[in-house]
C-alpha positions as CSV (number, residue, x, y, z in Angstrom):
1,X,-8.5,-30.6,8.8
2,X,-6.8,-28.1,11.5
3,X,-5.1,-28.9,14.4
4,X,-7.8,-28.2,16.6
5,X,-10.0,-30.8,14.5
6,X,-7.4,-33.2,15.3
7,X,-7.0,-32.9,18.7
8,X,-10.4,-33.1,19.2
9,X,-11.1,-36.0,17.4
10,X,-7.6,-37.2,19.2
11,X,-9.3,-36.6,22.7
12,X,-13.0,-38.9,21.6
13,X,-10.6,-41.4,20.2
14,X,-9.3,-41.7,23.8
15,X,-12.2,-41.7,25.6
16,X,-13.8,-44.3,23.0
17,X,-10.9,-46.6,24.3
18,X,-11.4,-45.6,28.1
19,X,-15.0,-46.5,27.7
20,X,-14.8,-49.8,26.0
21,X,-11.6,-50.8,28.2
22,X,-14.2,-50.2,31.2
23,X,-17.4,-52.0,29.7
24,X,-15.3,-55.0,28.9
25,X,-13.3,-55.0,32.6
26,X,-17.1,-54.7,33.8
27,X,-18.4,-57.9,31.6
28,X,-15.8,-60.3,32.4
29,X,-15.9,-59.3,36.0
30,X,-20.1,-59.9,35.9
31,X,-18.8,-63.2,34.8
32,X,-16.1,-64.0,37.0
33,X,-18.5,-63.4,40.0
34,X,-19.6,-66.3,42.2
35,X,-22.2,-64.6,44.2
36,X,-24.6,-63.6,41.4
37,X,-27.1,-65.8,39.8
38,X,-27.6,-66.5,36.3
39,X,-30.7,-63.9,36.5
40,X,-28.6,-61.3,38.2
41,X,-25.8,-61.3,35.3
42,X,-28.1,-61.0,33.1
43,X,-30.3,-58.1,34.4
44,X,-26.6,-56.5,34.5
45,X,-25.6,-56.9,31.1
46,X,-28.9,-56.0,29.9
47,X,-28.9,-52.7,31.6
48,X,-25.2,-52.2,30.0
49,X,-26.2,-52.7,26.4
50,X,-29.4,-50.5,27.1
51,X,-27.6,-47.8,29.3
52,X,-24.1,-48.3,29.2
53,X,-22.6,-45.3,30.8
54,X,-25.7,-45.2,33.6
55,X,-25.2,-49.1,33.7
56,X,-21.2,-48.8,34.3
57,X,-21.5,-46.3,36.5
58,X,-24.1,-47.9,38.9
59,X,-22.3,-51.0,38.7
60,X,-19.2,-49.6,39.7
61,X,-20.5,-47.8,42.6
62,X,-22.6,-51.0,43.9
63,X,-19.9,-53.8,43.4
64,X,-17.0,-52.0,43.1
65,X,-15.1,-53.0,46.1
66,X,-16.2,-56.5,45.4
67,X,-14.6,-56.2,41.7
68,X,-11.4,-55.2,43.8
69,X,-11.5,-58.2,46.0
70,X,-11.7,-60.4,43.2
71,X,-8.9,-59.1,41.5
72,X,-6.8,-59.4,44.6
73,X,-7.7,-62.9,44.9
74,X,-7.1,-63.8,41.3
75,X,-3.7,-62.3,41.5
76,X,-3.1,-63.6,44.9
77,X,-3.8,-66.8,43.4
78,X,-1.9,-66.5,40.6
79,X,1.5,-65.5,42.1
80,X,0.9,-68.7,44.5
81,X,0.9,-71.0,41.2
82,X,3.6,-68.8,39.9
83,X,5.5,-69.5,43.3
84,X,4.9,-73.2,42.9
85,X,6.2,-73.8,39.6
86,X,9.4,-71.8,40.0
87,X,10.1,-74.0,43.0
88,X,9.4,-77.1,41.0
89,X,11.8,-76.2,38.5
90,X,14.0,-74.3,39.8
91,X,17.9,-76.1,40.3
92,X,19.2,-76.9,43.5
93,X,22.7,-76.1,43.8
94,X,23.4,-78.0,46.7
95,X,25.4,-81.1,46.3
96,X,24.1,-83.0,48.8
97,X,20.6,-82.6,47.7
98,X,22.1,-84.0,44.2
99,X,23.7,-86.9,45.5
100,X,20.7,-87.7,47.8
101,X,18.3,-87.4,44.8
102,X,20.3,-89.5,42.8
103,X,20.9,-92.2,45.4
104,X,16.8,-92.5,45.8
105,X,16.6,-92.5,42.1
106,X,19.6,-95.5,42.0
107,X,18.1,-97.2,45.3
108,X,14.6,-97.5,43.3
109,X,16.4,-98.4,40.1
110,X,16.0,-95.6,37.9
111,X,19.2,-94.7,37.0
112,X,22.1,-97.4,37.0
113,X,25.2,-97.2,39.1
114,X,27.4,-95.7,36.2
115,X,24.5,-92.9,36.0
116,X,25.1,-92.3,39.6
117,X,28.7,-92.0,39.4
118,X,28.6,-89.1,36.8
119,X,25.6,-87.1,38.4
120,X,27.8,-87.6,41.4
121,X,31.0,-86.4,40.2
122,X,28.8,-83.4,38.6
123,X,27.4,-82.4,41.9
124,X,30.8,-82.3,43.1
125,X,32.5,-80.4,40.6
């Protein structure tokens, strides 16, 4: 084997990868779409296990910028969740949002008064 052989059969290696990397993108996103049917995902993934070059290409000409919109959406949608759950956990540092927690959680009797004492002298620390 030369180094030409190799480098050739480096270069359809990559493009193997390039062209399942795209049919798969273009499956999960003909599944991921609301506005088509049951019938209409089909017909799709027939026509990309008969013709799937001819059948990537048209799809990505006549729902492209519909694949990008959903891809902004699911990753606008995403980074909101995200954005939620650091705030839920996220520590306050504030000690007087400490000692106010804690006094609701020892005016509904969750925590004792001894528990309230050391959280407060925590917070104040």
């Amino acid at each position: 084997m030369t180094l030409t052989d190799w480098l050739w059969w480096l270069l359809a290696l990559f493009f193997m990868v390039i062209f399942f990397m795209m049919l798969f993108r273009i499956i999960i996103d003909i599944f991921r779409s609301d506005d088509m049917g049951g019938w209409g995902k089909a017909g799709w993934l027939i026509l990309l296990i008969i013709f799937p070059l001819i059948g990537m290409l048209i799809y990505v000409i006549a729902r492209g910028k519909g694949m990008a919109a959903r891809d902004v959406k699911e990753m606008s949608q995403m980074q909101a969740a995200q954005d939620d759950y650091i705030r839920s956990v996220a520590a306050t540092n504030d000690p007087t949002a400490q000692i106010k927690q804690a006094h609701d959680l020892l005016s509904s009797g969750a925590i004792s008064q001894e528990e309230f004492d050391a959280i407060k002298a925590k917070a104040l620390a």
